[in-house]
C-alpha positions in Angstrom: -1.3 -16.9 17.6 -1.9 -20.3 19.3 1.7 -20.9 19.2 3.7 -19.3 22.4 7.0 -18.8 20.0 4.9 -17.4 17.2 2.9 -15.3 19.1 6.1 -13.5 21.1 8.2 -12.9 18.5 5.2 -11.7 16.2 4.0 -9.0 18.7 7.5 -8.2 19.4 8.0 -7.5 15.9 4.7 -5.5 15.1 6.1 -3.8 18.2 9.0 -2.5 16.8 7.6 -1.5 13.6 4.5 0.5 15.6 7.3 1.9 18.3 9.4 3.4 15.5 7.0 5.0 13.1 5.6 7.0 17.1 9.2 8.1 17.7 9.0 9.5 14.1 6.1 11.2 14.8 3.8 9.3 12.3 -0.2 10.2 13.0 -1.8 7.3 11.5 0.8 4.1 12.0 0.7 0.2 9.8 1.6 -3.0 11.4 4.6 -3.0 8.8 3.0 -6.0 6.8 4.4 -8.3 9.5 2.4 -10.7 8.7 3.5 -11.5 5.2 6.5 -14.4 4.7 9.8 -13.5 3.8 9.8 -14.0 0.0 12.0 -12.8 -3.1 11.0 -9.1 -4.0 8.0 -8.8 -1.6 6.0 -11.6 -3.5 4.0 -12.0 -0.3 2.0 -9.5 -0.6 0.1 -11.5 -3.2 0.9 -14.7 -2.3 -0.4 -14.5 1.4 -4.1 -14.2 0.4 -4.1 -16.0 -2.2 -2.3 -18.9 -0.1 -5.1 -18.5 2.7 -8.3 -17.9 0.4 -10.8 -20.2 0.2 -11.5 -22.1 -3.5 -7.8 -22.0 -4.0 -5.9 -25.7 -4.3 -2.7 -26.1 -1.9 -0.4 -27.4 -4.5 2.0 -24.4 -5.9 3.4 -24.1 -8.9 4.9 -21.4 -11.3 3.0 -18.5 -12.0 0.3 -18.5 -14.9 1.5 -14.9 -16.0 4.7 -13.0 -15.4 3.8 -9.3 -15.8 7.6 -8.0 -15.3 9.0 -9.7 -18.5 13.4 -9.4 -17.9 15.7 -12.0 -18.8 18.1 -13.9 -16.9 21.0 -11.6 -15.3 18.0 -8.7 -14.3 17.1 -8.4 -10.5 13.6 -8.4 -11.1 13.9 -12.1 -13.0 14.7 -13.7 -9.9 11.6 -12.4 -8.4 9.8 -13.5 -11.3 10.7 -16.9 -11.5 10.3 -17.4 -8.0 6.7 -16.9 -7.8 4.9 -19.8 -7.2 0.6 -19.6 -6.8 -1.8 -22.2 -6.7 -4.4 -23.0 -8.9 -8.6 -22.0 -8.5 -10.4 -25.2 -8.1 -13.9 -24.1 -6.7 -16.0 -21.3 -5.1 -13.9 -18.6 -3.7 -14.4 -17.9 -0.2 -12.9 -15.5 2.3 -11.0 -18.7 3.8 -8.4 -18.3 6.7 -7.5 -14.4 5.7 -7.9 -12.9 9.5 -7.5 -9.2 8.7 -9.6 -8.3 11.8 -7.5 -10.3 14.1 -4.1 -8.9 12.6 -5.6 -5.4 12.6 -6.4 -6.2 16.8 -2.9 -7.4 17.6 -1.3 -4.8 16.2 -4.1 -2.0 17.5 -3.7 -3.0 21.0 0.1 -2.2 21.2 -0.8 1.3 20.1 -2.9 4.5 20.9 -2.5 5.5 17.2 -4.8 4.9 14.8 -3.6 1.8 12.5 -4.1 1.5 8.7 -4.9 -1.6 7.6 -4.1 -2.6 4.0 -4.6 -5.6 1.3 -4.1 -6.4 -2.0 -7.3 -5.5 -4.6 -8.7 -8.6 -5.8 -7.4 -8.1 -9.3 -4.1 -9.0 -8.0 -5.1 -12.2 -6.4 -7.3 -13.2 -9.2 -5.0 -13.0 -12.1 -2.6 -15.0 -10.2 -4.0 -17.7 -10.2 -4.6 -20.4 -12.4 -8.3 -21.1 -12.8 -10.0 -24.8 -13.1 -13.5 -23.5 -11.9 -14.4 -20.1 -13.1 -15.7 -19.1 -17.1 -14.2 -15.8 -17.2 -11.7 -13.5 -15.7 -14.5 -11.0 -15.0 -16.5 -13.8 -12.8 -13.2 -14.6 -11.0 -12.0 -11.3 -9.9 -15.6 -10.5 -8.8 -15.7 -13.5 -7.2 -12.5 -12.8 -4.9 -14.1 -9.1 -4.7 -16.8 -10.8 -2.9 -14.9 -12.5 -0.7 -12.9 -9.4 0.3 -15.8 -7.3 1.1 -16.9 -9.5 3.3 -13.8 -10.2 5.0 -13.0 -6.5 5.3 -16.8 -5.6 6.9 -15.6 -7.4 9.7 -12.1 -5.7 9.8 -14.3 -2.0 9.9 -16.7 -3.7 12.6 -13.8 -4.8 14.7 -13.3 -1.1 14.8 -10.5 0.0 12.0 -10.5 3.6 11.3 -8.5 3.3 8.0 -8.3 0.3 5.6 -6.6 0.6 2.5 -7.0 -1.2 -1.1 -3.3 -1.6 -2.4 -4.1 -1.4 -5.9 -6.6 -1.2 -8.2 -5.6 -1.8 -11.6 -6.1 1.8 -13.4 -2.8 2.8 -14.6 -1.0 -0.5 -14.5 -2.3 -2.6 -17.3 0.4 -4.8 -17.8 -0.6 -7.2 -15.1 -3.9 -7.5 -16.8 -2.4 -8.8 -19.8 -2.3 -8.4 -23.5 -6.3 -8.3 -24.3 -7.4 -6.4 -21.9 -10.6 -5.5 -23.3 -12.8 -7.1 -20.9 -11.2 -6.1 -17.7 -10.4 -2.7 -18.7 -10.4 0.6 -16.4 -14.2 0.7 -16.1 -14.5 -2.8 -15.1 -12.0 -2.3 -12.4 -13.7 1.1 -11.2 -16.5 -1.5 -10.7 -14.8 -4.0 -9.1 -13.1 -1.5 -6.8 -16.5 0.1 -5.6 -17.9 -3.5 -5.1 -15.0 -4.2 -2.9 -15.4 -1.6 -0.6 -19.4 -1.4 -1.0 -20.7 -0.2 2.4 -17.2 0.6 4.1 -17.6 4.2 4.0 -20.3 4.1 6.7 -17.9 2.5 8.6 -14.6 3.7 7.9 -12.1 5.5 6.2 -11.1 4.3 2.6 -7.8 4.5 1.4 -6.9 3.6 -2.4 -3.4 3.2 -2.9 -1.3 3.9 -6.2 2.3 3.1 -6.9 4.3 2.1 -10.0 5.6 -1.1 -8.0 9.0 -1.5 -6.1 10.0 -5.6 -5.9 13.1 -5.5 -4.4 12.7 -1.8 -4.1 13.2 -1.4 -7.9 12.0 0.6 -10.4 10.0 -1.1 -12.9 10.1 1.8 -15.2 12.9 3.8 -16.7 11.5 6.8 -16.6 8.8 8.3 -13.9 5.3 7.6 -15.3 2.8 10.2 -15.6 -0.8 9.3 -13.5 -3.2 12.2 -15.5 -4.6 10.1 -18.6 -6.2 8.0 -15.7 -7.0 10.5 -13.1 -10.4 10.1 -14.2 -10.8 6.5 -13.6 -9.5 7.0 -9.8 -12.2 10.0 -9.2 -14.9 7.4 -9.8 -13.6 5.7 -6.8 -15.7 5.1 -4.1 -13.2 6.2 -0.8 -12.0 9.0 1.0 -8.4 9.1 0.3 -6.3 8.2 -2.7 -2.3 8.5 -2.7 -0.1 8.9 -5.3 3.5 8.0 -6.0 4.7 11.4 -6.1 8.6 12.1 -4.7 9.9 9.5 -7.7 8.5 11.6 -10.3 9.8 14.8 -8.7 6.2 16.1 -8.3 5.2 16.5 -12.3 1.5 15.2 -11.4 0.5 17.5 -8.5 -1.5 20.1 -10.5 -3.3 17.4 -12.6 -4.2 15.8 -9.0 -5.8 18.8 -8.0 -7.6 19.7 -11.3 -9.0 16.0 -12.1 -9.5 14.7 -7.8 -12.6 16.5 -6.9 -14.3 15.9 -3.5 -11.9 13.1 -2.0 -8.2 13.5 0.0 -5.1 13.1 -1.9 -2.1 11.7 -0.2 0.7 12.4 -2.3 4.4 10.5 -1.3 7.1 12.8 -0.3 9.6 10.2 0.1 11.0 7.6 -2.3 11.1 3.7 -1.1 13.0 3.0 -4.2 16.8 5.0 -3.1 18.6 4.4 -0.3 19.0 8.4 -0.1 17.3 9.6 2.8 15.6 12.7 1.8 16.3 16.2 3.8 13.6 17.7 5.6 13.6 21.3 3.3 12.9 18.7 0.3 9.9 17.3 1.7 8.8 20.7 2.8 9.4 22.1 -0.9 7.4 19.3 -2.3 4.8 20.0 0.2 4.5 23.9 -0.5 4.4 23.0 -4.4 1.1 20.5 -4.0 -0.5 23.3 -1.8 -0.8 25.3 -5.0 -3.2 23.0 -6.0 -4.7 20.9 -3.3 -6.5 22.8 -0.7 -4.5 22.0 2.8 -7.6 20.2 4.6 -7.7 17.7 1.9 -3.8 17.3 1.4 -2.0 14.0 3.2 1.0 13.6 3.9 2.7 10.0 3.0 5.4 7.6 1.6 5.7 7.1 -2.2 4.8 3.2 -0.9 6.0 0.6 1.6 9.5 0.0 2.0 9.6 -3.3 2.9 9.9 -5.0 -0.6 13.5 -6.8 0.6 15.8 -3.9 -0.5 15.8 -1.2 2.3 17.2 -2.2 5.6 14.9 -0.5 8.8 17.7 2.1 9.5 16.9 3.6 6.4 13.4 3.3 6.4 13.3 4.7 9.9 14.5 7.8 9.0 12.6 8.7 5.8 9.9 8.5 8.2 11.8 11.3 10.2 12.9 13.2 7.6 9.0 13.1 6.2 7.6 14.5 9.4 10.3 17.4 9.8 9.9 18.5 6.2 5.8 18.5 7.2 6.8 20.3 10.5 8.6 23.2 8.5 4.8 23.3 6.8 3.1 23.2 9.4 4.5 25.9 10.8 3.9 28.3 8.3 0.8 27.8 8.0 0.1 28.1 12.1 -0.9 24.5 12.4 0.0 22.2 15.2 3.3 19.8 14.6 3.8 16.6 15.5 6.2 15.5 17.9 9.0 14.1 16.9 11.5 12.4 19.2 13.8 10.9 17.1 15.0 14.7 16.3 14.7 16.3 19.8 17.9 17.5 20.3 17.1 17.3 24.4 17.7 14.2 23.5 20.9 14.0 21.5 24.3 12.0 22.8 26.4 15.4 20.7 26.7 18.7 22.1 24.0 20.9 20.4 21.4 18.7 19.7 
């Protein structure tokens, strides 16, 4: 942000991401992951911690592990080759990571509330090479460390939401074949550590997905989320969403039976299709969770971020709409406020009749 160039075209870009999730009518906004680089199937979203973390070396070369195993002539090789990480070669330390700073730029543009998420330290961890540390358990604990502290100050700079984008509970593939020592109740652990303390301080968020590189599918099939339900109740937060619209809504009375005492934010919209979804199919999805997720503890959300290089902003843009319509046809019914939404006012339409 000491560069002039930088700085304008990165506020004018956060901007733009914040302006069009308010016209959509969005409660709770993100600053769009603006601040990640522009690499092949979203890679950024590890390699930009692990790139600015402290204890990490600066050279870069292929990754140690490639959990999405396709061969040549499959989309999701290219991102697979492509990653390059650096290697552990001391301490890790939170490093260069500015969350809190990020988190201010974008606030400031905004009356909203904005989320602010990162990458568990799982991810960044088994990245990596590592010349330094005796275990995989020491090193994920290690970067778990560092996050906690980095994210204290994002919750004292005054972040209402922060979200942990993903603990490693229904995903084992990234953990590798033996997975014996870092299995789900080591990651409940590392998960709580992460966060210790941020409850006093802010709102929790644990996010869920089944991954979308290059807004694909890494599954042939929906997966189901209940054999691990239990694992994600240990978590210590306030909300935890769920990749619901791909799977057509098959989990939604195991969340309620198996999430006791937390939020549950379940996606109504898919970031995989181009398709934008209608508003009545949002609102259907909606009515069906309601039979089993009391309505003060149901949230409203996206499947996961769209910005994984296959969806172009048009698109995006208006499964935002379409998610807060099909939530106003809700709302409605059950006498609660809506939201405004002025990218469908018809006052404001360039047709006849809105």
């Amino acid at each position: 942000m000491v560069n002039s160039a930088y700085r304008e075209q990165y506020t004018d870009a956060v901007s733009c991401y914040l302006r069009d999730q308010e016209t959509a009518g969005l409660d709770i906004v993100t600053d769009g992951d603006a601040h990640y680089d522009v690499e092949v199937g979203g890679h950024s979203w590890i390699s930009y911690p692990v790139g600015r973390i402290g204890g990490y070396a600066t050279e870069y070369r292929p990754a140690a592990a490639v959990s999405i195993q396709q061969k040549r002539g499959h989309i999701l090789h290219d991102g697979a080759e492509s990653r390059l990480n650096p290697t552990i070669v001391g301490p890790v330390t939170r490093g260069a990571l500015q969350y809190s700073a990020m988190w201010k730029t974008a606030q400031r543009l905004t009356t909203r509330p904005v989320k602010f998420g990162t990458i568990t330290p799982e991810f960044i961890a088994l990245s990596a090479r590592d010349q330094h540390y005796k275990s995989r358990r020491d090193r994920i604990m290690a970067v778990s460390e560092a996050l906690n502290q980095e994210l204290h100050e994002l919750a004292d700079s005054g972040c209402a939401a922060i979200q942990m984008e993903e603990p490693l509970l229904h995903l084992p593939g990234p953990r590798g074949a033996d997975n014996d020592d870092i299995g789900p109740d080591f990651m409940i652990q590392v998960f709580n550590n992460t966060v210790r303390g941020l409850r006093a301080k802010t709102e929790v968020w644990c996010h869920s997905c089944w991954g979308n590189p290059s807004q694909q599918r890494l599954t042939p099939k929906p997966t189901i989320y209940a054999p691990v339900l239990k694992y994600y109740n240990q978590c210590d937060c306030d909300v935890i969403t769920f990749e619901t619209a791909h799977a057509g809504g098959m989990d939604l009375e195991e969340y309620g039976k198996q999430i006791t005492g937390k939020k549950i934010a379940i996606g109504v919209i898919d970031h995989h299709t181009l398709q934008v979804e209608r508003p009545d199919e949002v609102a259907d999805l909606i009515r069906r969770a309601l039979k089993h997720i009391p309505k003060d503890r149901l949230v409203i959300t996206s499947d996961c971020g769209m910005g994984r290089e296959g969806m172009a902003r048009r698109h995006a843009y208006y499964k935002m709409v379409a998610m807060v319509q099909g939530t106003n046809l809700v709302r409605r019914e059950l006498g609660l406020v809506v939201a405004p939404c002025l990218a469908a006012d018809p006052r404001y339409s360039l047709t006849e009749g809105g």
